[in-house]
N, C-alpha and C positions, 0 to 999 in steps of 0.2 A: 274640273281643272285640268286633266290630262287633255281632254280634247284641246282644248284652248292652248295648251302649250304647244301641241302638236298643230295646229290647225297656222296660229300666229305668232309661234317663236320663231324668231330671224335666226339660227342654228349661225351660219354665213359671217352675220356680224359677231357674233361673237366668237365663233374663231378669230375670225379678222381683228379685233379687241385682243383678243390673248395671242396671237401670232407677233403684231405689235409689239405689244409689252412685254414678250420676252425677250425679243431683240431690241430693245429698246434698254430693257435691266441688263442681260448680258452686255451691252458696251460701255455701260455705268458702271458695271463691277466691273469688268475686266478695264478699264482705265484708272477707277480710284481704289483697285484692292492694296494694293504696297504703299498707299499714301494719306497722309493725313486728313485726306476728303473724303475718306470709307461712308462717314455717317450719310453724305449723297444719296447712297443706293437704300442707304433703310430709307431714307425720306422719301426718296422716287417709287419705291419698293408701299409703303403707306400707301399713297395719294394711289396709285394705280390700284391697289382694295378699295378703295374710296370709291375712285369710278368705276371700278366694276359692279360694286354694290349700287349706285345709282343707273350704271348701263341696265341692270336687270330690273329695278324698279321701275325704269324707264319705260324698257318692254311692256310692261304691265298693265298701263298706263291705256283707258280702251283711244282710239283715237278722237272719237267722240268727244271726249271730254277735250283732249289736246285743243281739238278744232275751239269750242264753247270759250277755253280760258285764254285762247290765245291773244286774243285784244287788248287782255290786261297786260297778260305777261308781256307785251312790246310795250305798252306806255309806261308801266313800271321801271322798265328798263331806261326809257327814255326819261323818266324823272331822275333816276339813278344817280345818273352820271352827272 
């Protein structure tokens, strides 16, 4: 598992992910901190654990398979809507 992390973790993106999202939370707090819209930044604050928890599942992910399910995953989508 370490080789694999090292070999094909994108380091890169996820700084780039967590560089985002803090300036992204810091301008949410610092606009709704004095105001009745505080709960904003917990909800923004959630959703971005969320995706980070799926950004590294994501990672995971060999591409192989990405490639194999991809076919569905567009029609699916296309049924979706």
């Amino acid at each position: 598992m370490a080789t694999y992390i090292k070999e094909y973790f994108d380091f890169k993106l996820l700084i780039t992910f967590l560089a985002l999202i803090t300036i992204g939370l810091v301008s949410i707090y610092s606009s709704t901190a004095d105001t009745p819209q505080y709960f904003t930044f917990y909800r923004q604050l959630a959703w971005s654990g969320v995706g980070l928890i799926l950004l590294l599942i994501g990672m995971f992910i060999p591409l192989r398979e990405l490639e194999r399910t991809s076919y569905f995953v567009y029609f699916f989508s296309l049924i979706k809507r």
